[in-house]
N, C-alpha and C positions, 0 to 999 in steps of 0.2 A: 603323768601329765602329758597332755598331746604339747609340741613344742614348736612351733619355727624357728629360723636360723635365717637370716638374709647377708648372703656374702660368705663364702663360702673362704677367704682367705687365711692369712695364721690365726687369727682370734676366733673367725667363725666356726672353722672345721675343729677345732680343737675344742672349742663350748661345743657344737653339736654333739662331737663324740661323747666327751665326761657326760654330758646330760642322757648322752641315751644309754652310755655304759650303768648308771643307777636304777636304769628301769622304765627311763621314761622314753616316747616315741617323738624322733625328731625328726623333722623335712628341714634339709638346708638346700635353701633357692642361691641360684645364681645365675646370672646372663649370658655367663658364656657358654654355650652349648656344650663345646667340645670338652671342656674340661666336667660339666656335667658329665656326660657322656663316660669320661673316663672313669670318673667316680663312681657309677653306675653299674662299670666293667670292676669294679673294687681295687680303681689305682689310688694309691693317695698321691697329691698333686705335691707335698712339701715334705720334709724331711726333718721330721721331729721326734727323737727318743721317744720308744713304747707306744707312740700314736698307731702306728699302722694295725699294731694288734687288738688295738680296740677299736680300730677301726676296721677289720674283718671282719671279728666278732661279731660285732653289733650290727652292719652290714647282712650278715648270714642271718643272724636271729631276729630281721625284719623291725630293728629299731632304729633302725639309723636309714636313711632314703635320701635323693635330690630330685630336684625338679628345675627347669626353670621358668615355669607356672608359678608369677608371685600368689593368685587366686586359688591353686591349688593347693599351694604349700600352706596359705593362713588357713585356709576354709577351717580346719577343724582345731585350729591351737587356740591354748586359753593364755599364751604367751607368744610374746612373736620379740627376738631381739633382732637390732638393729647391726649387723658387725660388718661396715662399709668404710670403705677405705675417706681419710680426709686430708689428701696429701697438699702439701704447703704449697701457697701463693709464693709470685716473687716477692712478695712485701712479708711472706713467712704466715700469713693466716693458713686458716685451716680451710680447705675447699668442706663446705656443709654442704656441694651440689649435688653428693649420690646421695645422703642421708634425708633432706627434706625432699627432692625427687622419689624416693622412695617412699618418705611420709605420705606425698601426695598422695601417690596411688594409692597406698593400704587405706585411706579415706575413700575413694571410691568403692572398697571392696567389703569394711566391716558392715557386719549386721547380726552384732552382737558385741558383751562386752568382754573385751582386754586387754593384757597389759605390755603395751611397747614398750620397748629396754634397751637404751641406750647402752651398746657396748663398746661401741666408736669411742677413741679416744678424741670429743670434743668440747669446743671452747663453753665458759660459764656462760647459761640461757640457754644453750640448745633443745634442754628437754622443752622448754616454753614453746620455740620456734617450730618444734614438730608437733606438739601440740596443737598450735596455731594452723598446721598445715592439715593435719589429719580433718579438724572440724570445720575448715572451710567446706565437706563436702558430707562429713560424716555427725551428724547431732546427737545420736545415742552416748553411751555411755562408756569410759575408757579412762586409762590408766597411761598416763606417761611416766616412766622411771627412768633413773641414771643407777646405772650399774655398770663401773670401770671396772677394767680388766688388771690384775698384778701378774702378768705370766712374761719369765724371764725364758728368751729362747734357749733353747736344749734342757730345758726344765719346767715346759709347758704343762706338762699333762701328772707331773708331779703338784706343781703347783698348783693345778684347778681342782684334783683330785685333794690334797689337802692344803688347803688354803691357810694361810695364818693368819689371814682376815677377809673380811668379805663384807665391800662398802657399797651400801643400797640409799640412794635419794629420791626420798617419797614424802610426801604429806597426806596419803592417801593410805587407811588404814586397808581396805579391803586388798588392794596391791603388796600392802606389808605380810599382811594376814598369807598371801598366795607365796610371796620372796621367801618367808620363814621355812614353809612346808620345803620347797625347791631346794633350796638349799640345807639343809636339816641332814643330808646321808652325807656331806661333805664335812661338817662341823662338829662332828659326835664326839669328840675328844676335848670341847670346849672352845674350841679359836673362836673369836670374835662374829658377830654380824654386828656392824655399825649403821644403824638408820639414823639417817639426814635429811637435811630441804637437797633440794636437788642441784640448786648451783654450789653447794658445798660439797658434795659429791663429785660435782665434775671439776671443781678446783684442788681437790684432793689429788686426783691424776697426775694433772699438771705438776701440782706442787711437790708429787714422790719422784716421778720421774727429774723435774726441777735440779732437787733436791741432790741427786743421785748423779748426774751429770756433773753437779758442781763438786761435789766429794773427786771424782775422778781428776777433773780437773784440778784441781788442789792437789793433788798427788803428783800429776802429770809438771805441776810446777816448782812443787819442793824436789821433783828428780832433776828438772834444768838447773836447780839451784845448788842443788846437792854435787853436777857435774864440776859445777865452778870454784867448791871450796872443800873439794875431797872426801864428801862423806858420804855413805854408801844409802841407799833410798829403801833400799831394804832395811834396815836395821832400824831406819826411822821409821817403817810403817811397822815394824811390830814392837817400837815403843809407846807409838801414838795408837795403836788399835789396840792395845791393850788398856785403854780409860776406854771403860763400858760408855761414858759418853759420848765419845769420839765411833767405837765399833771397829773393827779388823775388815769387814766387807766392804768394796769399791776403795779400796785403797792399795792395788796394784798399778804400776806407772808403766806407762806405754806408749802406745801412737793415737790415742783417743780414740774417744766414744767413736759409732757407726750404729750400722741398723736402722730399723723400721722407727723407732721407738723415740729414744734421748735427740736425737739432733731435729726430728719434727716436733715435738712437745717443745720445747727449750724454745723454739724460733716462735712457735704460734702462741705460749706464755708472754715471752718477749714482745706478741703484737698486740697482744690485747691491752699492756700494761699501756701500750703507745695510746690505743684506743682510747685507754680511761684518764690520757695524760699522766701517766707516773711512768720517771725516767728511771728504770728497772737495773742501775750498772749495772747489779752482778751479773747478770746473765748475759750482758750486752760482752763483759769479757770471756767469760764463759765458751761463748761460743768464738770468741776470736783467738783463743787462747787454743782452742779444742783442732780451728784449724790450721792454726800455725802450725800443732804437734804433728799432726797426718804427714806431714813433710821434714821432721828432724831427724829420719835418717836419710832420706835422700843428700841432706847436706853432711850430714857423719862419712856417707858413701863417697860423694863428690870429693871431698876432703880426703882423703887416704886414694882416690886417685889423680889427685894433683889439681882438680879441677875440669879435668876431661874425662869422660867418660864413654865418648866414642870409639865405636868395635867393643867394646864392655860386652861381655857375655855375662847375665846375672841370673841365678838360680831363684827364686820366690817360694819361700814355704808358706802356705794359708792364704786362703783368698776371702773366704766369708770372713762377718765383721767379728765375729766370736764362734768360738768351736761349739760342736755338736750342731750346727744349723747349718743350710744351704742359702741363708737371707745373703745378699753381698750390698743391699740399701744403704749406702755412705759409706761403704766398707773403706778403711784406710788403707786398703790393699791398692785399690782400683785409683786412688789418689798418687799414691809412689809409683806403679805404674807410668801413669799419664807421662809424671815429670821425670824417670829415665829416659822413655822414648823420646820424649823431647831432648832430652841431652845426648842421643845416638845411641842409648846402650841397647842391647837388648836382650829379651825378656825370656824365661821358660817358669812356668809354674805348676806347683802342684799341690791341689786341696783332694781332703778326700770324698768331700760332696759336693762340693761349689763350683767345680769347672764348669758342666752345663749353663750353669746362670750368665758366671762371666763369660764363656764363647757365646752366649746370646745377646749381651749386652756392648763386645767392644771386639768379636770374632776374632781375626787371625793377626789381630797387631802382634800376639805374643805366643809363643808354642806352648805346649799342654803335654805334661808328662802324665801317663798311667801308674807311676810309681816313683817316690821323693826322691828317693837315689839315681832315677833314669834324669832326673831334670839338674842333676850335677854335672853330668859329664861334661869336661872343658870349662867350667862358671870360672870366672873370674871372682866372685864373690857371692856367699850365699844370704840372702834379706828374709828375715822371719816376722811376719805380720799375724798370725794365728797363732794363740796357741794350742794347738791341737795335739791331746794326749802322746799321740805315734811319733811326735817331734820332740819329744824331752828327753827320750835316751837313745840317740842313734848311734850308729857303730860308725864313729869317728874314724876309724883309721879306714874305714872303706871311702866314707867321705873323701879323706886327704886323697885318697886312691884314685879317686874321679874326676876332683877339682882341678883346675890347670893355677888356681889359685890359694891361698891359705885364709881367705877373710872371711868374718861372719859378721851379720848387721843384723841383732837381735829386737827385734821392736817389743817383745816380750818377756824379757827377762827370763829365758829359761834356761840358763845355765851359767855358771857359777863362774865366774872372770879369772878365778886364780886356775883352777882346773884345767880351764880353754891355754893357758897360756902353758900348762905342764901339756898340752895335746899340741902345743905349736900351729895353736893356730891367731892371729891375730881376729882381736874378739872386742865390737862395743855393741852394749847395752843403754839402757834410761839409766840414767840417775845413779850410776856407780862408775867408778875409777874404774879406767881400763888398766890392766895387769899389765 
C-alpha cells in the first residue's frame, strides 16, 4: 500500500518505518526542513532500539522517503495518518491546533477517496472534528479513523512490529475492509484487532495510559508507606504481582512517571472529565501524588546533609525519564535537578544518550561527563534517577575511589540495601529500610 505519515516525531517515524519494513511504500511529511533534510541524508532524528536499522534498510530499498510537500506526500496514498504532536494547555487540554490545521489543509488537497488515521494521542470526538475540517472544503468521499498507538519507549519497534493488540475506531466498513489488510503481517500469530465506534477507540488511550500511571502511582505510595513501618516495597510487589489480577508489570517504586506519554494523557483525561462535569479524584491525586514523588529524594538528600546542601558536589546517574530512550519530557531527572541548584549544590551528570537533549534544554547549569565514573570524581553523593542497564553492576570500590563521599540516592531501587551497607557505603532507596 502507498502510505503517508504526517509528523515525523516518536510515533510517526516509528509507524513510517514498521509500515514500510512489510512492504509497503511510505512518505513521512514534516515541516521542519532541516530535520527532513537529515532524514533524507539517512539520519534518524531519535534514539530508539533496532529503529535505525530499519530505517537504513528501508531508506536504501526506496520504501521509506520524506518530504515536506504535505501535497506531495498524500498525492498517491490510499492512507494518510495523522502522528502530530497535542501538547497540554495550562488548563492540561490537549492542543488539537496541528491535528485540525493539518486536517484543514489535507481538505484542500484530496481528490479521491481515503482513510485519515488518527494516531495522535487525542481527546474523545477528535475523529468528528477532523472530519468536520477535512469536508468544509473537501465533499467527496473519505474515511476518518481512530487508531491509538500502544508503543512503550525503548520498546517501540518491538511493539508495532508485534503488537498484542491493535485498536481501530471505524463505523465505516470499507476503511475496516483496508485496516484488516494493513495490518494482517503484524498479527499472524493471532493478537487481537479490536474494531470500535471511534470515541471508544480514543477513550481507550486515555484510559490504558490512565490506567498505568495510577498502578505506578500506587506503588510509588505503598513504598512511602512501607518507609514508615519497616517493610520492604519490594517483597510486597512480588506478593501483590503475583495475583494475575493485580499483574507484576508497572509496579516498580521510584520517582514517578515522566515522558512524552503518562503525565500528558492523565492531565488532558483529567480535563475532559472537567469538561463533562465529572469530579475524576483519582486522577486528580494521581497526578499530585506523581509530583510530589519527583522530589522525595531531594529531601532523603537534603536530610543526611543536615539541611544544607551548599558547595554540595552531586554526581547524577540517568537523565532521560526511563532507559533505552533519549525522551527527557517530564523526566524526574530535570525536576531533582532544578531543586539542588536551588539549594547551592551542584551538579555533574551522566546518561548514555540523553545528555544532548538536556544541554539543549537547560545548557551549562550543570557539567556533563562522557563517562559514569568521570562524573564521580570529588561527588559528595551520587543520586540515581534512570535505570539504565550499565548502572546495576558498577565496580564499587572504584566508585569509593573517586567519591570525596560514601552516599548513594537511589531513585530506582537498583541495589540491594543490605549489600550497600557490606560496601560501606551509606545507601537510600523507595520503600525499603535503609541498612
Amino acid at each position: 500500500m502507498n502510505i503517508a505519515v504526517i509528523g515525523t516525531g516518536y510515533v510517526g517515524l516509528v509507524t513510517g518505518t514498521c509500515f514500510a519494513e512489510t512492504g509497503n511504500h511510505v512518505i513521512c511529511v514534516d515541516n521542519n526542513k532541516a530535520k527532513v533534510e537529515s532524514m533524507q541524508k539517512s539520519v534518524v532524528p531519535i534514539y530508539e532500539p533496532h529503529l535505525d536499522a530499519l530505517f537504513h534498510r528501508n531508506v536504501e530499498q526506496k520504501r521509506l522517503s520524506f518530504t515536506t510537500n504535505l501535497a506531495e506526500g498524500i498525492k498517491d496514498a490510499q492512507i494518510i495518518f495523522l502522528a502530530l504532536p497535542t501538547p497540554p494547555g495550562d488548563d492540561g487540554s490537549a492542543d488539537l491546533s496541528y491535528v485540525l490545521g493539518v486536517a484543514k489543509e489535507i481538505g484542500t488537497l484530496l481528490s479521491g477517496y481515503k482513510v485519515v488515521i488518527n494516531k495522535s494521542t487525542v481527546p474523545v470526538g477528535t475523529a468528528e472534528k477532523v472530519r468536520a475540517e477535512i469536508s468544509k472544503t473537501y465533499k467527496g468521499e473519505f474515511d476518518v479513523v481512530s487508531n491509538p498507538e500502544f508503543l512503550r519507549e525503548g520498546f517501540a519497534v518491538d511493539d508495532f512490529m508485534k503488537p498484542d493488540r491493535v485498536v481501530i475506531g471505524t463505523s465505516s466498513e470499507r476503511a475496516k475492509k483496508i485496516l484488516t489488510e494493513l495490518y494482517s503481517p503484524f498479527v499472524r500469530q493471532g493478537n487481537p484487532v479490536y474494531f470500535m465506534d471511534e470515541r471508544s477507540s480514543e477513550m481507550t488511550k486515555y484510559a490504558a495510559n490512565a490506567f498505568l500511571a495510577t498502578k505506578i502511582t500506587f506503588i510509588n505510595e505503598i513504598a512511602n508507606l512501607c518507609e514508615r513501618v519497616g517493610a520492604n516495597v519490594d517483597m510486597v510487589r512480588i506478593g501483590i504481582g503475583s495475583d494475575e489480577r493485580i499483574g507484576k508489570r508497572f509496579l516498580f517504586a521510584g520517582i514517578g512517571y515522566g515522558g512524552s506519554c503518562f503525565p500528558k494523557d492523565v492531565k488532558a483525561l483529567a480535563h475532559t472529565a472537567e469538561e463533562n462535569k465529572y469530579d475524576f479524584r483519582l486522577l486528580k491525586s494521581v497526578m499530585e501524588v506523581n509530583e510530589k514523588q519527583k522530589s522525595i529524594l531531594v529531601e532523603k538528600i537534603k536530610k543526611y546533609f543536615g539541611g544544607n546542601l551548599k558547595g554540595k558536589k552531586l554526581a547524577l546517574w540517568g537523565l532521560a525519564f526511563k532507559p533505552d530512550t533519549d525522551d527527557i519530557r517530564e523526566a524526574p531527572s530535570l525536576q531533582i535537578i532544578d531543586a539542588l541548584l536551588k539549594e547551592g549544590a551542584t551538579v555533574t551528570a551522566f546518561d548514555p544518550v540523553a545528555m544532548p537533549n538536556v544541554k539543549q534544554t537547560i545548557g551549562d547549569k550543570i557539567s556533563y561527563s562522557s563517562d559514569p565514573y568521570d562524573a564521580l570524581k570529588d561527588a559528595d553523593a551520587l543520586v540515581i534517577a534512570t535505570e539504565w542497564q550499565l548502572f546495576r553492576t558498577p565496580d564499587f570500590e572504584n566508585m569509593k575511589s573517586l567519591m570525596k563521599g560514601r552516599a548513594i540516592f537511589d531513585g530506582r531501587n537498583l541495589y540491594e540495601p543490605a549489600v550497600m551497607k557490606e560496601k560501606s557505603f551509606y545507601y537510600e532507596s523507595i520503600g525499603r529500610k535503609q541498612e
